[in-house]
N, C-alpha and C positions, 0 to 999 in steps of 0.2 A: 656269892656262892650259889645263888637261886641261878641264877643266869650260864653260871659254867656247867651246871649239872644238867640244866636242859641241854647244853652243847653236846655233851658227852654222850648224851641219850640219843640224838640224832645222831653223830657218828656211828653208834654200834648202831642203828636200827641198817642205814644204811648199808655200813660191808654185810651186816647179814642178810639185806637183801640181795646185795651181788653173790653173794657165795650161794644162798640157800636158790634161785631163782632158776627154773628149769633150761629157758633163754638161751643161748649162746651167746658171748659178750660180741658186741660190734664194737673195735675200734673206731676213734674219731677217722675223718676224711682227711684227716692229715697225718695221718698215724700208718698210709698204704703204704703197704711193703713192695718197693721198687723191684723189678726185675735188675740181675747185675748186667753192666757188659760182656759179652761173651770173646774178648779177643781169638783166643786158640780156633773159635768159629769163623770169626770173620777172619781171619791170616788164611783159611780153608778155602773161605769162600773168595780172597783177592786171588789165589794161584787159582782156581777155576777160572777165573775171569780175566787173566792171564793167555790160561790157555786159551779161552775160548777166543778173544782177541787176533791172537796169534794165527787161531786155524780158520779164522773169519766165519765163526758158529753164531749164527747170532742163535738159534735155538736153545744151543746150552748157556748165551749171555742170559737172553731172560729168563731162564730157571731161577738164575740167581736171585734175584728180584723177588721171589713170593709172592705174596699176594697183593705186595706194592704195583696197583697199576702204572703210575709216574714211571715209580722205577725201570719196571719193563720195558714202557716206551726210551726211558732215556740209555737202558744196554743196547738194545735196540740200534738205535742210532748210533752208539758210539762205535760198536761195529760195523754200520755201511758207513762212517767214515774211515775207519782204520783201513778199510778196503781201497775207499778213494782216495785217499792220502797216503797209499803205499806204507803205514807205520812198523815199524819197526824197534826192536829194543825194546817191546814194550814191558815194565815188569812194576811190580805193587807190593811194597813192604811197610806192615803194621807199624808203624812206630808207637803211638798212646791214644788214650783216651783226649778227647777237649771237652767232653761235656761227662756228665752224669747220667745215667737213663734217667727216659721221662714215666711218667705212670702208664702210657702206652707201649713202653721199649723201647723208646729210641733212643740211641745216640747217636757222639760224633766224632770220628778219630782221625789224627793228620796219616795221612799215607805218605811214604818216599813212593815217588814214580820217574820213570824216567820211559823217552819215550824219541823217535827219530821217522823225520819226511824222509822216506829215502831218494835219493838223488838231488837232496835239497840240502838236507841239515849233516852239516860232517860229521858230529860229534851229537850222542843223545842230549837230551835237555834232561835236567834231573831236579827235580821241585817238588815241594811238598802240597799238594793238597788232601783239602778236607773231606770226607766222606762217611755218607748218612749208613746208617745200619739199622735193622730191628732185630731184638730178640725175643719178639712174642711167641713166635713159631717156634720147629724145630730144629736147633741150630741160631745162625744169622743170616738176612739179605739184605741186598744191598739197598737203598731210597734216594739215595740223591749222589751226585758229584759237585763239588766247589764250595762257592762262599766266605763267610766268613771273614777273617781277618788273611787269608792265601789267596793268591792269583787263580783263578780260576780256568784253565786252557780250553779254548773254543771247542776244539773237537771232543770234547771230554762231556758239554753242557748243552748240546742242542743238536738238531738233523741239523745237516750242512747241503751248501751247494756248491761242489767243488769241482775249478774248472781247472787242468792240467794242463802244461803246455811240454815244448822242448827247454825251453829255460825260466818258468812263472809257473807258480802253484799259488792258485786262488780258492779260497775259503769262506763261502758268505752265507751269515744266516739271515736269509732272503731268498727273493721270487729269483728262477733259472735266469731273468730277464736282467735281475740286477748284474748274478754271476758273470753272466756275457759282458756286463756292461766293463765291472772291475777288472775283468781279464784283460779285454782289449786293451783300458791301461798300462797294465802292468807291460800287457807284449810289445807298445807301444817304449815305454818308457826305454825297455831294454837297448836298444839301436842310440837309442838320444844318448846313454849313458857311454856306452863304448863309443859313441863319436869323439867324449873327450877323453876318456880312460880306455883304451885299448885294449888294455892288460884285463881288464874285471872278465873274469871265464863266466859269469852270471850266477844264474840261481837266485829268483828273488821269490820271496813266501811274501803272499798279504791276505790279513787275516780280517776279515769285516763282519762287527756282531752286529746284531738288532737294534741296537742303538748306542749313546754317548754312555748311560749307566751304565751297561753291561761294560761298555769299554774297562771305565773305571774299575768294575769287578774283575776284569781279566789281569790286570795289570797291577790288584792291590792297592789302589789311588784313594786318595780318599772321591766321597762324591763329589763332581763336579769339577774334579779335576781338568776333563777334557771337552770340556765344555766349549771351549772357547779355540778347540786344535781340531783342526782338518783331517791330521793323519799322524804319527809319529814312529818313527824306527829304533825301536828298544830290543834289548835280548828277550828269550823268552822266558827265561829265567831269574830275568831282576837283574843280575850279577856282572860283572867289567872284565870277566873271562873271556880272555882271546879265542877262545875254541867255543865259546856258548851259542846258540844257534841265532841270529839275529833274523828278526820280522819284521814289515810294518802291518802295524795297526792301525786302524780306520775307523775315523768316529760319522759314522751316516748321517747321523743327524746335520753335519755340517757338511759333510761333502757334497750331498745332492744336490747340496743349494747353489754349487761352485758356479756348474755350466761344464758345456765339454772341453773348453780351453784350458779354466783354471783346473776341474780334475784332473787332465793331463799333468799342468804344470804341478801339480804336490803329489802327480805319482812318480814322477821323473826328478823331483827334488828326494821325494823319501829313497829312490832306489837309487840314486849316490852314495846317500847317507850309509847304505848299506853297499853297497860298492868298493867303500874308502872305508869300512869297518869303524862310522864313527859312533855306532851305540857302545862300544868301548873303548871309544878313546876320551885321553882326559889331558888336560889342559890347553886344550886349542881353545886361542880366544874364540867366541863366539862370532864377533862378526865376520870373521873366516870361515868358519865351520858353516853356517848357516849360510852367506853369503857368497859361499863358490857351487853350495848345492843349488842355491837359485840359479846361479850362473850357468849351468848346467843344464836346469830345467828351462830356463827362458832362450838359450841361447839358439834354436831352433824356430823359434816362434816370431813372428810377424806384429807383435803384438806393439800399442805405439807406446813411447814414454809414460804417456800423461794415464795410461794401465798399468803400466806396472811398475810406478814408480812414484803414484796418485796419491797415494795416504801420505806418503812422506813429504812430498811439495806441500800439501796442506798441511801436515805440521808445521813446516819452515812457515809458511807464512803466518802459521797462529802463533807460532810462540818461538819462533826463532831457529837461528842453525844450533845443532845438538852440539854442546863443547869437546864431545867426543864420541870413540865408534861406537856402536851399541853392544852391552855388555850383559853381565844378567838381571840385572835390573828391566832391561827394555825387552826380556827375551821372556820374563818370567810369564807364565802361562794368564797369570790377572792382570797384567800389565795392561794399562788402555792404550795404547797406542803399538798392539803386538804387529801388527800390520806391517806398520811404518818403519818398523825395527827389520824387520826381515827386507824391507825394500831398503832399508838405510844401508846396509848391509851388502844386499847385492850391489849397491850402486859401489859399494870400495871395494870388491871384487872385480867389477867392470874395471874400473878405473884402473888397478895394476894390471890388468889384462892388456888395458892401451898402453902402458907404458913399457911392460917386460914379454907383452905375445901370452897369448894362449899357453902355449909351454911354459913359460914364466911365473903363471898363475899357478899351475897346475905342479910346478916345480916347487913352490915355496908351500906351495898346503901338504904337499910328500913330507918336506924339508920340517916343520913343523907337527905335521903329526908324528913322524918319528922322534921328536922331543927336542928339535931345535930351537933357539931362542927368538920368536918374531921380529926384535928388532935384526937381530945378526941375520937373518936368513933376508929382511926387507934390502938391509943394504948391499947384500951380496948381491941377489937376485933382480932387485928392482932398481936399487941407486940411490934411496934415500932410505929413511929412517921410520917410524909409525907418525912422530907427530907430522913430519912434512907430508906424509902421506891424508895425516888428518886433516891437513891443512889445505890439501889438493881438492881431498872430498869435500870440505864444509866450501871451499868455493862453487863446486859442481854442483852441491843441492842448492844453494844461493843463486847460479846461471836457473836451475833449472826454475825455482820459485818465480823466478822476475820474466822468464821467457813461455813456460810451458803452460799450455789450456788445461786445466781440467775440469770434468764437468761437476757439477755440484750434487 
């Protein structure tokens, strides 16, 4: 009883110091009252930036931005690329909230955008990303573009250096010296490609960010995804729509190391890929798909066996002829032996080429990516079947293992 009544004596002393006490009460530090998201502000502030887009202002871009210096620089630049990438379709709608404000303002809300190269892309690209906002000020500006768990789109995230041609639009964030370097590629590759495809009217986009990470950030990949890839030709929207704008993407990190041969050959290989519309095609085997775009890219080239076709003889000799053609297993980006896959590859592409002509090749990869069945289309077109066909290659990597140099 002695013990609860002192209790009780300390509680009233207490509230009647907080009541009676002249003080103003300070809430804990965890107790601050967040600023809310301001949507109706920033949907204000996307259609300015819209506009401003649209009329190439960059002055009224960076209004939007406040007193976010990043942000300024980064409107900034997304207007002198919307200039130099002729954009078009550009438009920006709020869809929610993804975060909460923080005790500074900020938040972070997905946008629908959609947005078109003209003279390049047929159909706008239409994607959601993420985008920073404050609302400490008055109103909301805008602090960042991308991130997140969304693809992030080049033009959208860095000053660019882009080089335009009559049928290549190059986009690199890097020195003028690299853009020149990528461009040539690209104008390059185009003549290789219509050597075997006639019919491709062109228009190839490649888009080259700062490095392998940013890659993965473009693309939504997890990290490290592309660690181990050169180049790759995807839509730009993730998505297996015939009409979605297809790119290649350029992971620098690994291309510079190539040389000027091999950069050619994987820019002449990815601008097949997009030639023959295969970032949305689905069921081609792989060592077709992959295996005629080499065909393609090498097929110009002077280059000897024991180059490019080196990883794979050194397989065969370390571990054998492969029981079959390479599939996704051999193609998957961690694969150790991704090399050898893509040379395994090309070499069964060569091969029906010797046996059914140039035409022949190029006849059964039509014949198949329109949905026909590999084996039916091998025997019509070539005269035998997959496995005698596998059985043709696994002898040619065996000649080539027991006959060909390569250097160590």
């Amino acid at each position: 009883m002695v013990v609860a009544s002192v209790l009780l004596l300390l509680v009233v002393a207490a509230v009647t110091y907080l009541v009676s006490r002249d003080e103003d009460y300070l809430a804990s530090p965890d107790a601050v009252t967040r600023p809310d998201p301001e949507p109706a502000e920033a949907v204000r502030v996307l259609r300015a930036l819209e506009d401003a887009v649209a009329a190439r202002d960059t002055e009224s871009a960076v209004a939007l931005a406040g007193d976010s210096a990043g942000g300024a620089d980064l409107l900034r630049a997304v207007v002198a690329n919307a200039e130099a990438l002729d954009v078009a379709d550009f438009t920006l709608r709020y869809v929610d909230e993804t975060s909460s404000t923080s005790a500074d303002g900020a938040w972070t809300a997905a946008v629908d955008m959609t947005w078109r190269f003209s003279g390049f892309d047929r159909e706008p690209v239409r994607e959601e990303v993420l985008v920073g906002f404050d609302a400490t000020g008055p109103g909301a500006s805008v602090t960042g573009i991308g991130g997140g768990d969304r693809r992030t789109p080049l033009w959208l995230a860095a000053p660019l250096e882009v080089r335009r041609g009559a049928e290549t639009l190059v986009l690199v964030d890097g020195s003028a010296a690299d853009a020149d370097r990528y461009a040539e590629r690209a104008v390059a590759a185009v003549p290789a490609v219509r050597a075997v495809l006639p019919d491709w009217p062109g228009g190839l986009v490649v888009e080259v960010p700062d490095s392998a990470q940013t890659l993965d950030a473009m693309l939504a990949a997890d990290p490290g995804t592309y660690t181990d890839i050169a180049a790759v030709s995807a839509t730009v929207d993730g998505t297996l729509t015939p009409t979605s704008p297809a790119h290649v993407f350029v992971n620098p990190d690994l291309y510079r190391d190539l040389g000027p041969a091999g950069e050619q050959v994987v820019m002449t290989h990815e601008a097949t890929h997009i030639a023959t519309d295969a970032p949305v095609t689905s069921g081609m085997p792989l060592w077709l798909l992959e295996g005629f775009a080499d065909y393609v890219a090498l097929r110009g080239t002077d280059l000897p066996i024991s180059k490019t076709a080196g990883q794979v003889i050194a397989q065969v000799r370390a571990e054998g002829v492969p029981e079959a053609l390479p599939g996704p297993a051999e193609f998957d980006a961690t694969a150790g032996h991704l090399g050898a896959a893509y040379e395994a590859a090309w070499l069964a592409c060569q091969l029906v080429a010797d046996l059914a002509g140039e035409e022949g090749l190029v006849r059964l990869y039509d014949e198949v990516s329109g949905g026909a069945d590999i084996g039916a289309a091998l025997r019509s077109g070539v005269g035998l079947d997959e496995s005698e066909l596998t059985r043709r290659w696994q002898d040619r990597l065996q000649s080539l293992a027991a006959t060909t140099a390569v250097a160590g």
